[in-house]
C-alpha positions as CSV (number, residue, x, y, z in Angstrom):
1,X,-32.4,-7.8,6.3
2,X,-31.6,-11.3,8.0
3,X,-29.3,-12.0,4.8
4,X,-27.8,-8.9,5.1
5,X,-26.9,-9.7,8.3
6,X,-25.5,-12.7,7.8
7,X,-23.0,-11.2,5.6
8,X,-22.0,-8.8,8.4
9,X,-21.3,-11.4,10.3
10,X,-19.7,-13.5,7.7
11,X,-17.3,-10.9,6.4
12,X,-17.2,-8.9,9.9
13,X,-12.9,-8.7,9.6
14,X,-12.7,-7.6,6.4
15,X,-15.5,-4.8,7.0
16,X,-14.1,-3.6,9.9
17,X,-11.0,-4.0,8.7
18,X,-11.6,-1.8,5.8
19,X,-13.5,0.9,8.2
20,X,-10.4,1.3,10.3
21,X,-8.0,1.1,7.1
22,X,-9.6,4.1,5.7
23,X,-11.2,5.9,8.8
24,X,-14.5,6.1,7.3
25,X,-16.9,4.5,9.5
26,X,-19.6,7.3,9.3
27,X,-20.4,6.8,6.4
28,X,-21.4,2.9,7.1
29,X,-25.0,2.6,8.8
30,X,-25.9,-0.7,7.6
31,X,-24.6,-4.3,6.7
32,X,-26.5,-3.6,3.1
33,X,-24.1,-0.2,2.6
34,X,-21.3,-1.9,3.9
35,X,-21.3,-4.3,1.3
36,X,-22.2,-2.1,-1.6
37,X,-19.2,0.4,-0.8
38,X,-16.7,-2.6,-0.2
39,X,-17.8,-3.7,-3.5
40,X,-17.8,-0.6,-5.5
41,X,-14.2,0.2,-4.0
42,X,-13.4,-4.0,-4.9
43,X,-12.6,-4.8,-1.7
44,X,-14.0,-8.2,-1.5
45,X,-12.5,-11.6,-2.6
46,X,-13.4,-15.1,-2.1
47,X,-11.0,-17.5,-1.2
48,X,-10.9,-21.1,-1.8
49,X,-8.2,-23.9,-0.4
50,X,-8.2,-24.9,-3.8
51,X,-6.5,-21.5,-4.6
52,X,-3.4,-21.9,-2.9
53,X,-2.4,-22.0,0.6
54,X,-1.8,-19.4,3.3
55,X,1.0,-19.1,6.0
56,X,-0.7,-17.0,8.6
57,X,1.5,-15.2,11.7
58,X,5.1,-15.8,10.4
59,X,7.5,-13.8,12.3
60,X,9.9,-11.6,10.5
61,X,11.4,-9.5,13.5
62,X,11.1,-11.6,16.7
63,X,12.6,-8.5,18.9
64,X,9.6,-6.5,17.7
65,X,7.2,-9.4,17.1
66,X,6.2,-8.0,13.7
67,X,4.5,-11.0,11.4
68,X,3.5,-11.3,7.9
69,X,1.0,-13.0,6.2
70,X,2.4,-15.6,2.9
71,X,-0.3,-16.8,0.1
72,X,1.3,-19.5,-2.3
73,X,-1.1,-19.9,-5.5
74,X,-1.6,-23.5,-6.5
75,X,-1.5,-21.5,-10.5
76,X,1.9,-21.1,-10.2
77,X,4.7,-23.9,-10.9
78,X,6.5,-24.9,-8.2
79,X,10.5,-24.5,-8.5
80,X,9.6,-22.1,-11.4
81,X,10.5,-18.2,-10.7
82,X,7.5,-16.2,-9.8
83,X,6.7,-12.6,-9.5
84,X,5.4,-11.5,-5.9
85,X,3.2,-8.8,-4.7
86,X,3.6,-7.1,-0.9
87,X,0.7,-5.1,0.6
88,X,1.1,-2.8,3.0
89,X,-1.9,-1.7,5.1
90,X,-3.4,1.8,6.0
91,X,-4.1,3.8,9.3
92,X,-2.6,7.0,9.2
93,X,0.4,4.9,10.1
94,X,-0.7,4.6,14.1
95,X,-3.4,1.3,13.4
96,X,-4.4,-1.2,11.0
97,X,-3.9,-4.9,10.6
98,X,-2.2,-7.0,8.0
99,X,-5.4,-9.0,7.6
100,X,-7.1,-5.4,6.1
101,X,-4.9,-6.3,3.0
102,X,-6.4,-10.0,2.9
103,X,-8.3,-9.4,0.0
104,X,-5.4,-8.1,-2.3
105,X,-3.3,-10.8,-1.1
106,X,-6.0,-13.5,-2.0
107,X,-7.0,-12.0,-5.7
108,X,-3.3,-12.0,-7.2
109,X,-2.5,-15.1,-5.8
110,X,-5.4,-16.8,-7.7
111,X,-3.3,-14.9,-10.8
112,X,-0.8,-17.4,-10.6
113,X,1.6,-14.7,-7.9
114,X,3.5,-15.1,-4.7
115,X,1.2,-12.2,-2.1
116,X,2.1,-11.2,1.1
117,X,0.2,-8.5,3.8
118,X,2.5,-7.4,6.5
119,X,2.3,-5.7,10.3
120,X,5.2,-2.7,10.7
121,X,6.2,-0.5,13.7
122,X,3.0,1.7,14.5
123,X,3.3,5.0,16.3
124,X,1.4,4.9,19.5
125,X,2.7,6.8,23.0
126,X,5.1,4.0,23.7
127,X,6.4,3.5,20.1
128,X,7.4,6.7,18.7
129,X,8.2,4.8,15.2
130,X,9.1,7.0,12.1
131,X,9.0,6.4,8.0
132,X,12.8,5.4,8.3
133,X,11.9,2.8,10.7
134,X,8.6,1.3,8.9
135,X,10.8,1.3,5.6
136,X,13.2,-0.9,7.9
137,X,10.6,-3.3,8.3
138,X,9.9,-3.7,5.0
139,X,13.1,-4.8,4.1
140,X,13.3,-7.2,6.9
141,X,10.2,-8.2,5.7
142,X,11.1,-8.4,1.5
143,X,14.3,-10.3,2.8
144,X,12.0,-13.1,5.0
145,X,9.5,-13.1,2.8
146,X,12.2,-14.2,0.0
147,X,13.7,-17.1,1.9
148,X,10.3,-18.5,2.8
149,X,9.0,-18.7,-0.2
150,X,11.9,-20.6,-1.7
151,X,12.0,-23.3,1.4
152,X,8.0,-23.7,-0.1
153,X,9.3,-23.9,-3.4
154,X,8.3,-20.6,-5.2
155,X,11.6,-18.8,-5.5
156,X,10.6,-15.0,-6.2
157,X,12.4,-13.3,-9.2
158,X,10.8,-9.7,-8.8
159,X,8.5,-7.8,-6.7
160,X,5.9,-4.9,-6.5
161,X,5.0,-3.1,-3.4
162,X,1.6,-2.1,-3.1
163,X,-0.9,-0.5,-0.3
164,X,-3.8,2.1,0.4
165,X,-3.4,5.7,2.3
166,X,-0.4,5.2,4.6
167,X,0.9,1.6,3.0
168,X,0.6,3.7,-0.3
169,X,2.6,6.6,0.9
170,X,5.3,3.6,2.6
171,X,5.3,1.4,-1.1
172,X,5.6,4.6,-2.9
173,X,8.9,5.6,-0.4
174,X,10.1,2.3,-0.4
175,X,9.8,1.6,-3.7
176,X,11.3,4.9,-5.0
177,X,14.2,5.7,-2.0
178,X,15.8,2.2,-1.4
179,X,15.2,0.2,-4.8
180,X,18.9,0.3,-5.2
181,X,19.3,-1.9,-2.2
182,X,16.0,-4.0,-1.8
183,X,16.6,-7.6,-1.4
184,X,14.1,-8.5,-3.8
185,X,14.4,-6.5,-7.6
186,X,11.5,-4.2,-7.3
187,X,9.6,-4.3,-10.7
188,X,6.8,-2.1,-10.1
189,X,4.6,-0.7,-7.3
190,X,0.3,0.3,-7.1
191,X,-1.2,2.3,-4.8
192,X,-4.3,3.7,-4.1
193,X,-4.4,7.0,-2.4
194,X,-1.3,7.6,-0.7
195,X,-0.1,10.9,0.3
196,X,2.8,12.0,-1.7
197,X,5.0,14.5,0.2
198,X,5.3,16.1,3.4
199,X,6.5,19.8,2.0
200,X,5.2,22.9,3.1
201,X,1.3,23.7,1.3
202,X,0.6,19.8,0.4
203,X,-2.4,19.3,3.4
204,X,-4.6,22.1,2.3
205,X,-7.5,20.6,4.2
206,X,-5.6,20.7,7.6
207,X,-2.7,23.2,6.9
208,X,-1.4,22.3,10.5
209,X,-0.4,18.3,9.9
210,X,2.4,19.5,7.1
211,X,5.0,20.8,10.0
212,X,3.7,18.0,12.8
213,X,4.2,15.2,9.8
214,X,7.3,16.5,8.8
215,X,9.0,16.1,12.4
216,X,6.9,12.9,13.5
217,X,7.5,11.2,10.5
218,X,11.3,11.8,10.0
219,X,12.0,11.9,13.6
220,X,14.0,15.1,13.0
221,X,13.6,17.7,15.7
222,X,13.1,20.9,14.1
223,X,11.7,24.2,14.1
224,X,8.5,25.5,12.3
225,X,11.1,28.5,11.1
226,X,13.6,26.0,9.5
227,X,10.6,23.7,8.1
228,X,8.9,26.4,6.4
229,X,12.4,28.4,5.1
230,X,13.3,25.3,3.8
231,X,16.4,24.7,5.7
232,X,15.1,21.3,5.9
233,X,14.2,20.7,2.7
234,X,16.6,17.2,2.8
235,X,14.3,15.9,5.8
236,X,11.5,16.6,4.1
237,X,12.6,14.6,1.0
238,X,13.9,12.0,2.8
239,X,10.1,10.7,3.6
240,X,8.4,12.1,0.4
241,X,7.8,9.9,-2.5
242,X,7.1,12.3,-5.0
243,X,10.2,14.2,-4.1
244,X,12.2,10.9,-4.9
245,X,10.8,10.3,-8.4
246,X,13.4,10.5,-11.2
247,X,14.0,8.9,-14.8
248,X,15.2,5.8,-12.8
249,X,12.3,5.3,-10.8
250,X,9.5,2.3,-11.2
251,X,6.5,1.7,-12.7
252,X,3.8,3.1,-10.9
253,X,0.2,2.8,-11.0
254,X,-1.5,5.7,-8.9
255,X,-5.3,6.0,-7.9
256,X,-6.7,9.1,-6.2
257,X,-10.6,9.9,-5.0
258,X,-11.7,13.5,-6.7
259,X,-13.5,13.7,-3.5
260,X,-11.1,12.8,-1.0
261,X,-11.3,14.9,1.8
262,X,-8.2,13.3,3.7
263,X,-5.7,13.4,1.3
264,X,-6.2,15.9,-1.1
265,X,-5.8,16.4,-4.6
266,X,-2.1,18.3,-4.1
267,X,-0.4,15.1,-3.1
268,X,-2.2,13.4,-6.4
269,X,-0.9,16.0,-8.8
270,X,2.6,16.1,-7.0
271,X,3.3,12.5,-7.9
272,X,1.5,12.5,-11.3
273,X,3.4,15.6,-12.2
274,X,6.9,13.7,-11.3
275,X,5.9,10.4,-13.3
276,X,5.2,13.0,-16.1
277,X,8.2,14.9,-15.9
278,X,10.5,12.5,-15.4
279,X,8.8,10.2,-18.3
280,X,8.5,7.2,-15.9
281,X,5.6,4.8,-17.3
282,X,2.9,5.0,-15.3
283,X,-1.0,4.6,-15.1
284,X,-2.8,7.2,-13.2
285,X,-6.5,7.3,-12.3
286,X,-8.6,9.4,-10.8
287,X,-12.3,8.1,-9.0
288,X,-14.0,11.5,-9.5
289,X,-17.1,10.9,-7.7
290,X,-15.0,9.1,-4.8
291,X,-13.6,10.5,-1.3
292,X,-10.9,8.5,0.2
293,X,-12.9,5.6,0.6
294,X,-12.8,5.2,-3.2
295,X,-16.2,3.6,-2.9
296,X,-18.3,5.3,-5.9
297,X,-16.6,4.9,-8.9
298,X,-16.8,0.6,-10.2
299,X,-15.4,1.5,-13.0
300,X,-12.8,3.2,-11.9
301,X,-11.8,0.4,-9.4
302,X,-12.3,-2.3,-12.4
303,X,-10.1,0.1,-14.5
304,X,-7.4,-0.1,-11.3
305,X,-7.1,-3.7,-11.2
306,X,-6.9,-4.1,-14.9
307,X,-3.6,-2.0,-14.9
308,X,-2.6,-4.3,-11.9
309,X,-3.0,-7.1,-13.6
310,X,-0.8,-5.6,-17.4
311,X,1.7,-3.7,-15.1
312,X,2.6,-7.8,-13.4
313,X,2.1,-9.5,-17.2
314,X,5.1,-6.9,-19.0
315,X,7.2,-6.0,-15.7
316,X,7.4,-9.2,-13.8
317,X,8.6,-10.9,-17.5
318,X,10.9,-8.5,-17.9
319,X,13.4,-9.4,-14.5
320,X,13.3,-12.7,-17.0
321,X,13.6,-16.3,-15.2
């Protein structure tokens, strides 16, 4: 017990981190579970300073103070192009940290990659922030993120957007609505559980958050009538990812829990029904034993970051040098 308290108190930001990334802290009694499901989910990584170095807190929007988090591998050459990975944290888009994602950030930069994790408008009762707004930051953020990494030396050639519930739903949107006009060449994007679209039906398990989404999230006033006629059915695309998918669109890798009882299995099948149709090359994956945590299926999450790890080998070469 002692050593498994140590660990709690050794790896107390990324647990709780995790907990409020994916809401599930009653399902956590002990230090013991908590490391088991972080590590079945493979959301652990060591870090050496041997693997690189990390610029912590730089500001990308100093009206909003909004800050991002830059991990340089020692792998990769410097003045050599490099791919680069962004990762966008969960929270049902109203909390979370950028440090959540500290552990993606960490593993692909020991692969040789250019990682960042990033903070974006939250919606709280002061800041009633939309999708369109969080998207903004991410390009403010793509476009810092660029130059900074070029002053250190690793100019960026490509990158892919990646992030879990909420930051999946925002890489999936970003990636697939504003590719055209990124300022870095997006060549692919992963995401683990992210809900898909905000149309009338998709939240079976709480029927009443389709409408309530609909309006906070697009910051279009309008009525239940005209949501669920479909009046507003270019609102409602606007901030669904699925609903953007099209021959054009990126790679994707895609992981849903069979279990999940926050995001359920409608928003998986939208978006693997639109990589499908549209014949966009994809890897989708389903943890059938897992709920949203994604914490009971190893192999699921080894298959996950084996897909990663291909997707960056043939897409990143492909944007060339």
């Amino acid at each position: 017990m002692k050593k498994s308290f140590r660990f709690l108190i050794r790896h107390w930001k990324a647990i709780f981190g995790i907990i409020f990334l994916l809401g599930c802290s009653g399902c956590i009694t002990t230090a013991v579970v908590i490391h088991k499901k972080l590590k079945n989910a493979d959301y652990l990584e060591d870090w050496k300073k041997s693997d690189g170095t990390v610029i912590t807190d730089i500001v990308y929007d100093s009206q909003k103070n909004l800050k991002y988090d830059l991990y340089l591998p020692a792998k990769a050459e410097k003045d050599k192009t490099v791919g680069a990975m962004l990762f966008i944290h969960g929270g049902g888009w109203r909390t979370g940290r950028k440090s959540d994602m500290s552990f993606a950030c960490k593993r692909f930069a020991k692969e040789g990659y250019v990682t960042a994790t990033m903070q974006y408008s939250l919606v709280s009762k002061e800041n009633k922030a939309t999708f369109v707004d969080m998207l903004n930051d991410i390009s403010k953020c793509l476009e810092h993120m660029r130059l900074k990494a070029s002053e250190e030396h690793y100019p960026i050639k490509a990158v892919a957007l990646s992030g879990i519930s909420a930051g999946g739903h925002l890489s999936m949107l970003y990636a697939y609505s504003r590719a055209k006009t990124s300022p870095i060449p997006i060549a692919f994007v992963f995401q683990q559980v992210g809900p898909s679209s905000f149309e009338k039906g998709m939240w079976t398990n709480h029927p009443e958050w389709d409408y309530g989404l609909a309006v906070g999230g697009s910051g279009v006033e309008m009525s239940k009538e005209d949501y669920e006629s479909g009046k507003m059915a270019d609102v409602v695309k606007s901030i669904s990812p699925a609903l953007w998918i099209d021959e054009n669109t990126v790679p994707t890798i895609a992981a849903y829990g069979g279990k999940d009882w926050l995001v359920p299995s409608t928003h998986a099948e939208k978006v693997r029904k639109a990589l499908e149709t549209h014949h966009v090359p994809h890897v989708f994956i389903v943890y059938p034993n897992s709920d949203h945590f994604l914490c009971n299926d190893p192999d699921c999450a080894k298959q996950y970051r084996q897909a990663i790890l291909e997707f960056a080998r043939k897409y990143f070469d492909s944007k060339g040098e």
